[in-house]
PDBQT receptor file of N, H, CA, C and O in Angstrom, charges set to zero:
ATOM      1  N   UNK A   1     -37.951 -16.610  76.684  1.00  0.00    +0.000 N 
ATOM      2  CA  UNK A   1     -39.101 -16.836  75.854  1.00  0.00    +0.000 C 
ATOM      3  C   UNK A   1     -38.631 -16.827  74.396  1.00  0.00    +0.000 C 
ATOM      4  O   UNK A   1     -37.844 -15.995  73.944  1.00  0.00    +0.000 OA
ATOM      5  N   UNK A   2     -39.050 -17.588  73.869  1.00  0.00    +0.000 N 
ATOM      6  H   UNK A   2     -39.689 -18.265  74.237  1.00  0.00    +0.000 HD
ATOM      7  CA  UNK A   2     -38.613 -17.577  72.157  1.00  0.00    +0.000 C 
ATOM      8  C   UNK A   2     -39.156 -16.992  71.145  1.00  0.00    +0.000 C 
ATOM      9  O   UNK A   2     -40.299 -17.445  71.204  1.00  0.00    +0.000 OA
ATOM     10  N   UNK A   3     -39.135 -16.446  70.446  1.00  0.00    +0.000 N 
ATOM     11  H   UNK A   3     -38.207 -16.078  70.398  1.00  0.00    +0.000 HD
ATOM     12  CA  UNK A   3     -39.662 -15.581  69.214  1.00  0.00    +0.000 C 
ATOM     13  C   UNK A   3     -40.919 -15.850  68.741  1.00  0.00    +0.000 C 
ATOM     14  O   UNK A   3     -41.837 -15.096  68.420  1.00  0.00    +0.000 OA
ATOM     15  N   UNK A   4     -40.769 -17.620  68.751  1.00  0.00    +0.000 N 
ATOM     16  H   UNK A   4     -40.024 -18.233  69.012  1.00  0.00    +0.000 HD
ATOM     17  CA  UNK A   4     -42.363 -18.382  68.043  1.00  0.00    +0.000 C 
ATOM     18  C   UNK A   4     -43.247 -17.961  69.385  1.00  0.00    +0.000 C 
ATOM     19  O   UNK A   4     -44.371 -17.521  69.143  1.00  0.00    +0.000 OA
ATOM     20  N   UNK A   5     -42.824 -18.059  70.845  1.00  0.00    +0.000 N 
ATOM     21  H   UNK A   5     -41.911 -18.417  71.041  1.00  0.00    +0.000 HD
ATOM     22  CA  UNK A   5     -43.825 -18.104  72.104  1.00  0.00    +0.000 C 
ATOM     23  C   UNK A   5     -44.348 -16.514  71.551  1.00  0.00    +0.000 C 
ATOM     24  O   UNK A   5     -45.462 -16.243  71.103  1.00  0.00    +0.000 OA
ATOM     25  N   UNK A   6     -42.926 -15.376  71.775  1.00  0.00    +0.000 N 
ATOM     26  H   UNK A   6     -42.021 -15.596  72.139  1.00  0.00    +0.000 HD
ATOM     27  CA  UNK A   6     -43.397 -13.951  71.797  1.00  0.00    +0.000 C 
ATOM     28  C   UNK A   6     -44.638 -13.818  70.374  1.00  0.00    +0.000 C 
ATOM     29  O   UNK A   6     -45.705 -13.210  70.456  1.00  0.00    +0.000 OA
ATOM     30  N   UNK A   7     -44.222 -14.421  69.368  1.00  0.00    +0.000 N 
ATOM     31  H   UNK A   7     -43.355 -14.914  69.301  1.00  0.00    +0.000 HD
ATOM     32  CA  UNK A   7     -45.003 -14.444  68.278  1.00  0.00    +0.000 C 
ATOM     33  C   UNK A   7     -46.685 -14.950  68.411  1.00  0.00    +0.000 C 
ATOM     34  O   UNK A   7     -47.667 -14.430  67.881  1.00  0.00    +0.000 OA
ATOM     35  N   UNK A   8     -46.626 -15.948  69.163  1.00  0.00    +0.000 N 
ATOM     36  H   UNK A   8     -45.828 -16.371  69.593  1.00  0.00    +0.000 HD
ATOM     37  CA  UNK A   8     -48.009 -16.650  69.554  1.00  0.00    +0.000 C 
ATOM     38  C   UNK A   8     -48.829 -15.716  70.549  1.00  0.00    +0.000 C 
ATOM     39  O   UNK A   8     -50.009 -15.510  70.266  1.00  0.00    +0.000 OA
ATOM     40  N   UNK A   9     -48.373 -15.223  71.524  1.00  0.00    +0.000 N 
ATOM     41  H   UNK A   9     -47.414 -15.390  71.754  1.00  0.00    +0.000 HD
ATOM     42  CA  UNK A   9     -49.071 -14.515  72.452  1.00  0.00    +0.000 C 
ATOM     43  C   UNK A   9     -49.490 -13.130  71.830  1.00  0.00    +0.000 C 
ATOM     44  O   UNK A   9     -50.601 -12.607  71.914  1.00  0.00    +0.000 OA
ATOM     45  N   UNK A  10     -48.339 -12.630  71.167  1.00  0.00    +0.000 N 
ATOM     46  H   UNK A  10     -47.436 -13.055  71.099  1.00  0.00    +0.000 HD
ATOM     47  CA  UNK A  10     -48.597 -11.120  70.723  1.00  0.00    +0.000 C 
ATOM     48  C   UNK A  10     -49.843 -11.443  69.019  1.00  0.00    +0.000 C 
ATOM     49  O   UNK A  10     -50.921 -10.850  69.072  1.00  0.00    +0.000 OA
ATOM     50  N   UNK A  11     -49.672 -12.000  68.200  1.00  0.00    +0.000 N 
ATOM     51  H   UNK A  11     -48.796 -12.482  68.156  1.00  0.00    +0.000 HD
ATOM     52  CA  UNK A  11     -50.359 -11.683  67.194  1.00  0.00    +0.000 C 
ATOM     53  C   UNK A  11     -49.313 -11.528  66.295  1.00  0.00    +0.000 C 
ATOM     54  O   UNK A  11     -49.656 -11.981  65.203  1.00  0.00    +0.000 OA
ATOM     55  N   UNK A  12     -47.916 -10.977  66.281  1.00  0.00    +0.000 N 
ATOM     56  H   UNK A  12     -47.638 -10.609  67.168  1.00  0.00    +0.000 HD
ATOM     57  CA  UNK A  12     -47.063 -10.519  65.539  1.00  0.00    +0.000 C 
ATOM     58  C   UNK A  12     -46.433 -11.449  64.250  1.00  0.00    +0.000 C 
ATOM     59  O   UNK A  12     -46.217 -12.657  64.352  1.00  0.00    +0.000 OA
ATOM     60  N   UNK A  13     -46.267 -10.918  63.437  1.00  0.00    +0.000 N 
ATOM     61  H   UNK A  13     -46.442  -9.937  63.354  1.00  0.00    +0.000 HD
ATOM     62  CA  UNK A  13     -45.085 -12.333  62.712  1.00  0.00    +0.000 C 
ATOM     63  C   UNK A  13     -43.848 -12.484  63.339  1.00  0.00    +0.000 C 
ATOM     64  O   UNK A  13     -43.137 -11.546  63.699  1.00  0.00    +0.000 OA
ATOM     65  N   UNK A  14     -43.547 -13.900  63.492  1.00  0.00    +0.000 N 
ATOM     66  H   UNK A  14     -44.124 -14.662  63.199  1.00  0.00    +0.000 HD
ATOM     67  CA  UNK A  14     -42.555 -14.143  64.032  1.00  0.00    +0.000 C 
ATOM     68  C   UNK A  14     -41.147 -13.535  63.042  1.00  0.00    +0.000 C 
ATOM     69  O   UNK A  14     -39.968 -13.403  63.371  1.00  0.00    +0.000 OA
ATOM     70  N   UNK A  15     -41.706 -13.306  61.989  1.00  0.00    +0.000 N 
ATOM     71  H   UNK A  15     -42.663 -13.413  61.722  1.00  0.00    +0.000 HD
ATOM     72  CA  UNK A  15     -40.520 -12.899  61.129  1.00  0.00    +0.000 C 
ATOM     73  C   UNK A  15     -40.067 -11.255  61.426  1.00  0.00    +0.000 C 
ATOM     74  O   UNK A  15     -38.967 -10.798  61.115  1.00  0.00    +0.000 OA
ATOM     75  N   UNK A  16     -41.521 -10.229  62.311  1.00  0.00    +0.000 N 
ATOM     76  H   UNK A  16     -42.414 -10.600  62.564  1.00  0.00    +0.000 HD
ATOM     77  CA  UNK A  16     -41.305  -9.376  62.774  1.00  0.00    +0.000 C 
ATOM     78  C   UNK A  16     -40.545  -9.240  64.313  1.00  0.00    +0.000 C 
ATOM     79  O   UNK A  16     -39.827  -8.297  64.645  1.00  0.00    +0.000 OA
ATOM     80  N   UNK A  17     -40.881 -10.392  65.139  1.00  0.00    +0.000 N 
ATOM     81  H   UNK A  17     -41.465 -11.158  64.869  1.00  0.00    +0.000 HD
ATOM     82  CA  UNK A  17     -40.573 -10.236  66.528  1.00  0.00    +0.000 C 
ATOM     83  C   UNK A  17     -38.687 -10.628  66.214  1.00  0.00    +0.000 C 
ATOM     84  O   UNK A  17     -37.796 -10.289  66.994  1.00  0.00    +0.000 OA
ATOM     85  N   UNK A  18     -38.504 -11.254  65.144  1.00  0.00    +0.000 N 
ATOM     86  H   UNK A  18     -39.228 -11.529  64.510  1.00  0.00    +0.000 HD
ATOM     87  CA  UNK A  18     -36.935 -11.535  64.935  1.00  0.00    +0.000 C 
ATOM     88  C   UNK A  18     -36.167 -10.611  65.095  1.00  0.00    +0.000 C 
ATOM     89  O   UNK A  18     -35.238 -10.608  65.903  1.00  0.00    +0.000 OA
ATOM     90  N   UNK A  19     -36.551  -9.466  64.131  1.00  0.00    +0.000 N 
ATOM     91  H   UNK A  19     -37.306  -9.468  63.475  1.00  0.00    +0.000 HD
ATOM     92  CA  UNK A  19     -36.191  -8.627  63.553  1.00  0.00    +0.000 C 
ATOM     93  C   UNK A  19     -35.965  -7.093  64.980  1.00  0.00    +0.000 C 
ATOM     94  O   UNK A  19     -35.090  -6.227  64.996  1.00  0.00    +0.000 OA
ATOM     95  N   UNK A  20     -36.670  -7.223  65.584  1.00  0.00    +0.000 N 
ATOM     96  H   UNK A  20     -37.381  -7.926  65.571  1.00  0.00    +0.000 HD
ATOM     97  CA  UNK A  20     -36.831  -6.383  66.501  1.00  0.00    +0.000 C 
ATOM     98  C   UNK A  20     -36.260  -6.786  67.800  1.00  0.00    +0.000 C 
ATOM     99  O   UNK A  20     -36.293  -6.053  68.788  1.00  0.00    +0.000 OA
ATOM    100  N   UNK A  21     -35.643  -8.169  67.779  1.00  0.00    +0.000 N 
ATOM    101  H   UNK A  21     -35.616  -8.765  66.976  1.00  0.00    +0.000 HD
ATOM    102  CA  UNK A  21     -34.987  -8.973  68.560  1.00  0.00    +0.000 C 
ATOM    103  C   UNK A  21     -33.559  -8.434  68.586  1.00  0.00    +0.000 C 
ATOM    104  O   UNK A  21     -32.839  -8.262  69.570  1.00  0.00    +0.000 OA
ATOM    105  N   UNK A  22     -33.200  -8.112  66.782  1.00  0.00    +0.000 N 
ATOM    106  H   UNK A  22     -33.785  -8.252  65.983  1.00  0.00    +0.000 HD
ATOM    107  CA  UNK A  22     -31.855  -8.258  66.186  1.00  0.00    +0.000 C 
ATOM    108  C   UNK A  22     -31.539  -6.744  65.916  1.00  0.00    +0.000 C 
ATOM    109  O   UNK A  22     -30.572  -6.485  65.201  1.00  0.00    +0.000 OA
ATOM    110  N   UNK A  23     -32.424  -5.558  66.535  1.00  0.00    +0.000 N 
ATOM    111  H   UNK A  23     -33.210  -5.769  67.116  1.00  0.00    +0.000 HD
ATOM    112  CA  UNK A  23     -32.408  -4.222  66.640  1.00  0.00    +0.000 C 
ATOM    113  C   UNK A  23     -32.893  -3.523  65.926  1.00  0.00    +0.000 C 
ATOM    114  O   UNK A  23     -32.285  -2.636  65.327  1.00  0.00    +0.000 OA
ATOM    115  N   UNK A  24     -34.505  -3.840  65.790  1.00  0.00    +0.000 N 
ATOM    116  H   UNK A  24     -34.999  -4.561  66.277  1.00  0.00    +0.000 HD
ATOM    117  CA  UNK A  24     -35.180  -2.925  64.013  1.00  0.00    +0.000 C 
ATOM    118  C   UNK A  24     -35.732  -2.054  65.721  1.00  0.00    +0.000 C 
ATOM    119  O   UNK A  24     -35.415  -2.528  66.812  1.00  0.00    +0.000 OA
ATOM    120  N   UNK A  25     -36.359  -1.088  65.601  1.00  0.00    +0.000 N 
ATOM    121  H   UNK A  25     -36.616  -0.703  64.715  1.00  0.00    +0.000 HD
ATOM    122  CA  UNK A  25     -37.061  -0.103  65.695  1.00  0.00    +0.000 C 
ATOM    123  C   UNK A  25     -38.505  -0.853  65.533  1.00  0.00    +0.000 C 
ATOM    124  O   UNK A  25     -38.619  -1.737  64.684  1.00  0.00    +0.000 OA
ATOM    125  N   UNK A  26     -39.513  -0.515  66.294  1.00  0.00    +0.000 N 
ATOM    126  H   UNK A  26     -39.420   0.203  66.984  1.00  0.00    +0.000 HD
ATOM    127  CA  UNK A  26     -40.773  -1.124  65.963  1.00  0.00    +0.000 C 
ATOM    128  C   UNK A  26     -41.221   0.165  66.148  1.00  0.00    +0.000 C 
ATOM    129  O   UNK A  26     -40.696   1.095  66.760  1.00  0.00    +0.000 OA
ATOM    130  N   UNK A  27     -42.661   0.077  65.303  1.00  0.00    +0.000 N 
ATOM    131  H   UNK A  27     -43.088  -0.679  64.806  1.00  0.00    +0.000 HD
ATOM    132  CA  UNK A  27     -43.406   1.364  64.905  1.00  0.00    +0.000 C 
ATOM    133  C   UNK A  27     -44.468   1.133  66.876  1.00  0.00    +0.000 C 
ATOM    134  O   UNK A  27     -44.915   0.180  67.515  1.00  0.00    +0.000 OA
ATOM    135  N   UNK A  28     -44.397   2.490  67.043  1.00  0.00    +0.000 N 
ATOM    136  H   UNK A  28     -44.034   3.263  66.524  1.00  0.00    +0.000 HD
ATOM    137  CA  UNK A  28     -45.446   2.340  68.642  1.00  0.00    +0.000 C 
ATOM    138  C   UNK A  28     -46.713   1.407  68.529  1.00  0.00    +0.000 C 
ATOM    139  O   UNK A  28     -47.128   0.685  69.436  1.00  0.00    +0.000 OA
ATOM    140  N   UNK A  29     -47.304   1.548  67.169  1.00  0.00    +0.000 N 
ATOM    141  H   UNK A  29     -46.967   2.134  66.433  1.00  0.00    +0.000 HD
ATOM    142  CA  UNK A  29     -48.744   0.397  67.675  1.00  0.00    +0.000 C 
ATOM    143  C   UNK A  29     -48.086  -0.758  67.507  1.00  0.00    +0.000 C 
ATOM    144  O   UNK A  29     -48.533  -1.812  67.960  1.00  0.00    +0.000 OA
ATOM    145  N   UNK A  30     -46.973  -0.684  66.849  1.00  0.00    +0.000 N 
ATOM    146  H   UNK A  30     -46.609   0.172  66.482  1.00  0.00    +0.000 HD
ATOM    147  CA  UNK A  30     -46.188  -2.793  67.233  1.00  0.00    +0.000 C 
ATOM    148  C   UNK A  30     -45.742  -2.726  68.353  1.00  0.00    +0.000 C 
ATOM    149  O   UNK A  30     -46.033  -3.818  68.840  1.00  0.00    +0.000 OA
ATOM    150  N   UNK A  31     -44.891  -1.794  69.559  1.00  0.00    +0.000 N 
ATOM    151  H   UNK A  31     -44.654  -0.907  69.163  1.00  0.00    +0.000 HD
ATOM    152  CA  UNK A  31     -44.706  -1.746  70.348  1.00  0.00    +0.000 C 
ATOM    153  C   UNK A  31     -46.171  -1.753  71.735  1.00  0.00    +0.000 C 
ATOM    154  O   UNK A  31     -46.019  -2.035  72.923  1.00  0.00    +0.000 OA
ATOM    155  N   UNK A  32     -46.959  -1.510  71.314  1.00  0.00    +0.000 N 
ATOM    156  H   UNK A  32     -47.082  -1.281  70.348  1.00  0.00    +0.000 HD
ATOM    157  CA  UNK A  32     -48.902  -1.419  71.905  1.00  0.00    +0.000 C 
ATOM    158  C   UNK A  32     -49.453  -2.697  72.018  1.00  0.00    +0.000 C 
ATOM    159  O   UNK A  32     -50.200  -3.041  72.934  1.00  0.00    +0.000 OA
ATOM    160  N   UNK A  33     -48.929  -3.707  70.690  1.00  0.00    +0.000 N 
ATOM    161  H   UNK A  33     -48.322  -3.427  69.946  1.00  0.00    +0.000 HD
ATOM    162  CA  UNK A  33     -49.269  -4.829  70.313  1.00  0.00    +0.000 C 
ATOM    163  C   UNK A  33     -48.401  -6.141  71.507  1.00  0.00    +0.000 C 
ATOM    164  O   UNK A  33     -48.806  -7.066  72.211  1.00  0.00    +0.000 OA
ATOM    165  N   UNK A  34     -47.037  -5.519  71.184  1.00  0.00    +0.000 N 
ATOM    166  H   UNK A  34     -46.708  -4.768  70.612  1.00  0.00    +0.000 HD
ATOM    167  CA  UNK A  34     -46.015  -6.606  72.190  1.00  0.00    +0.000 C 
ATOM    168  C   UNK A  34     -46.351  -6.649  73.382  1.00  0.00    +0.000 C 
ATOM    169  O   UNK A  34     -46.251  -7.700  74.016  1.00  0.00    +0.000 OA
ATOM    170  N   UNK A  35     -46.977  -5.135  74.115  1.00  0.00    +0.000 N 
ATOM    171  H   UNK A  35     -47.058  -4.281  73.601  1.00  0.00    +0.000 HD
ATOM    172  CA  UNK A  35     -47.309  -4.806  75.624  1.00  0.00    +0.000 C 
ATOM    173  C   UNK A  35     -48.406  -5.789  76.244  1.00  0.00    +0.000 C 
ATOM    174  O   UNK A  35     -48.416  -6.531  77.226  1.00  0.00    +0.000 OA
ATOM    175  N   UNK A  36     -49.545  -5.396  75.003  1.00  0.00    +0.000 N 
ATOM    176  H   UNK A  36     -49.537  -4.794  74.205  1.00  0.00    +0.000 HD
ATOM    177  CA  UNK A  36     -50.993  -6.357  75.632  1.00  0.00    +0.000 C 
ATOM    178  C   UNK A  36     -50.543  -7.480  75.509  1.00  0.00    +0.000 C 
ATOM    179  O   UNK A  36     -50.676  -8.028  76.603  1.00  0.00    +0.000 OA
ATOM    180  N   UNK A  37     -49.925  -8.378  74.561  1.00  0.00    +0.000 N 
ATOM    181  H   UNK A  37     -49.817  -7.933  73.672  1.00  0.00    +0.000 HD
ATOM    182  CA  UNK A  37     -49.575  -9.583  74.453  1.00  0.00    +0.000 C 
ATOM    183  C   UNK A  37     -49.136 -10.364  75.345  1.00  0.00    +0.000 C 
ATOM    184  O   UNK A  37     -49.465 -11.503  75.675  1.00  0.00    +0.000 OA
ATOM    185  N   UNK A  38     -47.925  -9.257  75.915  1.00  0.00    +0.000 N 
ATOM    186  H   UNK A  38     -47.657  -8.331  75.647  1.00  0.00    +0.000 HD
ATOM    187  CA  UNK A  38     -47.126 -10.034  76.664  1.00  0.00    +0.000 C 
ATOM    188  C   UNK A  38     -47.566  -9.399  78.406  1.00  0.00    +0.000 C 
ATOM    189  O   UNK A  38     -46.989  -9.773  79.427  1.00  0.00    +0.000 OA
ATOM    190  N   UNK A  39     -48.518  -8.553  78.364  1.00  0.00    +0.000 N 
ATOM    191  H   UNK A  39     -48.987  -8.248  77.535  1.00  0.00    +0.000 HD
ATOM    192  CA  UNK A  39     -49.329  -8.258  79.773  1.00  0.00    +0.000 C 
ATOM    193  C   UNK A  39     -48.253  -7.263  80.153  1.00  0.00    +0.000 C 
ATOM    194  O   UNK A  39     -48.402  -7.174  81.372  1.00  0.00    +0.000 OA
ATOM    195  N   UNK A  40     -47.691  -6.812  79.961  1.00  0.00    +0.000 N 
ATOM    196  H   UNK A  40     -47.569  -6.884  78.971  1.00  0.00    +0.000 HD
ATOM    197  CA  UNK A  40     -46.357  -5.694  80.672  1.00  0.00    +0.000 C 
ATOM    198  C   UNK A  40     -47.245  -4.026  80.008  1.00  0.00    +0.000 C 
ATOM    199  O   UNK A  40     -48.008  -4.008  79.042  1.00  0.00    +0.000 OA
ATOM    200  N   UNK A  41     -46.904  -2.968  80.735  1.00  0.00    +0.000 N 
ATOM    201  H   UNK A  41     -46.284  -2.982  81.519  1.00  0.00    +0.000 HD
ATOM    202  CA  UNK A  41     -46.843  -1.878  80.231  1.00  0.00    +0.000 C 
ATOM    203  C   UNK A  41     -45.789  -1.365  79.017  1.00  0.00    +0.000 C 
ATOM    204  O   UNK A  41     -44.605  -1.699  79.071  1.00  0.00    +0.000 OA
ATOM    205  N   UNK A  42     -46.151  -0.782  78.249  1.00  0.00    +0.000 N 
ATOM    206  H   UNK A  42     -47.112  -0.512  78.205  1.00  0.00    +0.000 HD
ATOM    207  CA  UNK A  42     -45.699   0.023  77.063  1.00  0.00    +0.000 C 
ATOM    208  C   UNK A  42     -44.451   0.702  77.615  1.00  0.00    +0.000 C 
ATOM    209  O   UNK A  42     -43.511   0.722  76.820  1.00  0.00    +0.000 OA
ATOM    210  N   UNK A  43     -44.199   1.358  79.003  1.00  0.00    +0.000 N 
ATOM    211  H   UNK A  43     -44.962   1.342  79.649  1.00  0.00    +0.000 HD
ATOM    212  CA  UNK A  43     -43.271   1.899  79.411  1.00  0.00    +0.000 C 
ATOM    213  C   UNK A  43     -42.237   0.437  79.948  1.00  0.00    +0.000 C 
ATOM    214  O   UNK A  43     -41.044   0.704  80.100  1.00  0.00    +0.000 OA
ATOM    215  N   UNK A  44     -42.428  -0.217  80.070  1.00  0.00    +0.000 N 
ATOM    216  H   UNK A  44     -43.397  -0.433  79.947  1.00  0.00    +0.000 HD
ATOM    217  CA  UNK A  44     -41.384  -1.368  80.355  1.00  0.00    +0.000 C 
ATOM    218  C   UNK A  44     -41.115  -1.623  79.360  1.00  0.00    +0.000 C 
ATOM    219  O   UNK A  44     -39.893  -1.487  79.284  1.00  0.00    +0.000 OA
ATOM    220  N   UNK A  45     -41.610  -2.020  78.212  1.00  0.00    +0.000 N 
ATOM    221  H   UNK A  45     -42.602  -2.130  78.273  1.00  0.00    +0.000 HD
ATOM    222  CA  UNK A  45     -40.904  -1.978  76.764  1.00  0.00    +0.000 C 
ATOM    223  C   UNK A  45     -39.773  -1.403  76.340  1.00  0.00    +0.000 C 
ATOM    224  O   UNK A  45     -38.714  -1.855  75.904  1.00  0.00    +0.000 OA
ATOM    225  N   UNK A  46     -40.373   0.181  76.638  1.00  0.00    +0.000 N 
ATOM    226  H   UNK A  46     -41.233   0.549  76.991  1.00  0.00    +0.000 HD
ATOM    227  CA  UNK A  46     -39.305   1.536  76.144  1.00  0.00    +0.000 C 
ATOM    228  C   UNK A  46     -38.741   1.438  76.603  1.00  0.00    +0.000 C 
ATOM    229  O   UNK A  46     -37.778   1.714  75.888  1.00  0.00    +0.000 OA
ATOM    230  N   UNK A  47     -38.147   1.032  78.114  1.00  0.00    +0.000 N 
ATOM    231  H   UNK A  47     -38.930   0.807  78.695  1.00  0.00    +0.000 HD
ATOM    232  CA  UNK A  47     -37.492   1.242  79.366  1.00  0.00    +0.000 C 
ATOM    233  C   UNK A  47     -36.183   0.128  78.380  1.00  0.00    +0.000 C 
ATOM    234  O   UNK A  47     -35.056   0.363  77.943  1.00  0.00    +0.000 OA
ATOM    235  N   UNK A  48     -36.886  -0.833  78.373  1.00  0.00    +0.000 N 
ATOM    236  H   UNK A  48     -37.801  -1.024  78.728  1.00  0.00    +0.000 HD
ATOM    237  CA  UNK A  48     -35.585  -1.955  78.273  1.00  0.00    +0.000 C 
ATOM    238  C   UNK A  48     -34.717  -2.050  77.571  1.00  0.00    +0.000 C 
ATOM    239  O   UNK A  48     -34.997  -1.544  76.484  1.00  0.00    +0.000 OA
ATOM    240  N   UNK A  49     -33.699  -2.476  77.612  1.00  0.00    +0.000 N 
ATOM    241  H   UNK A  49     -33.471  -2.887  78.495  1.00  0.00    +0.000 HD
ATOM    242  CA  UNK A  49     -32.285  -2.085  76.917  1.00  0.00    +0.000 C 
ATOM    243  C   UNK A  49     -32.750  -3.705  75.407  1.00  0.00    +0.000 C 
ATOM    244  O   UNK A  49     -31.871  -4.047  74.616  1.00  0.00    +0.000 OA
ATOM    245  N   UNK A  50     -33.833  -4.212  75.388  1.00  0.00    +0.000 N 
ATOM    246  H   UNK A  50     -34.547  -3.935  76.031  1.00  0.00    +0.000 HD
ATOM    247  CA  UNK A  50     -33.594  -4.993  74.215  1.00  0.00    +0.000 C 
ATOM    248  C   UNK A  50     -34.683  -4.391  73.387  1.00  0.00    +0.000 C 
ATOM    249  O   UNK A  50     -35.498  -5.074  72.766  1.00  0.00    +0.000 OA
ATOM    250  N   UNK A  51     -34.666  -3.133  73.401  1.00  0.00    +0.000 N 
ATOM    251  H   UNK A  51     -34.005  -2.578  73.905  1.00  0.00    +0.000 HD
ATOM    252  CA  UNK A  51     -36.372  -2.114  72.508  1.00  0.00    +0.000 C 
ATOM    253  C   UNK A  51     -35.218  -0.959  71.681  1.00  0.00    +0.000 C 
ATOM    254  O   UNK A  51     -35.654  -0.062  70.959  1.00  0.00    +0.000 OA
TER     255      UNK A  51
């Protein structure tokens, strides 16, 4: 999935989903935000080795 898709579904700036792509730390309600977006639980997020 590409940054602009993750960007479109979630609400996020794509200039944020980059960034968190490339190893920023996202604050938990951006991490709350990526979950509903992308329909997955908050714990599959944390879980994954690209969070």
């Amino acid at each position: 999935m590409s940054e602009r898709q993750v960007s479109d579904l979630t609400g996020l700036p794509r200039s944020l989903v980059h960034e968190i792509r490339r190893g920023s730390r996202p604050r938990i309600d951006t991490v709350e935000q990526l979950a509903k977006g992308l329909g997955v639980r908050i714990g599959d997020l944390i879980e994954s080795e690209y969070l």
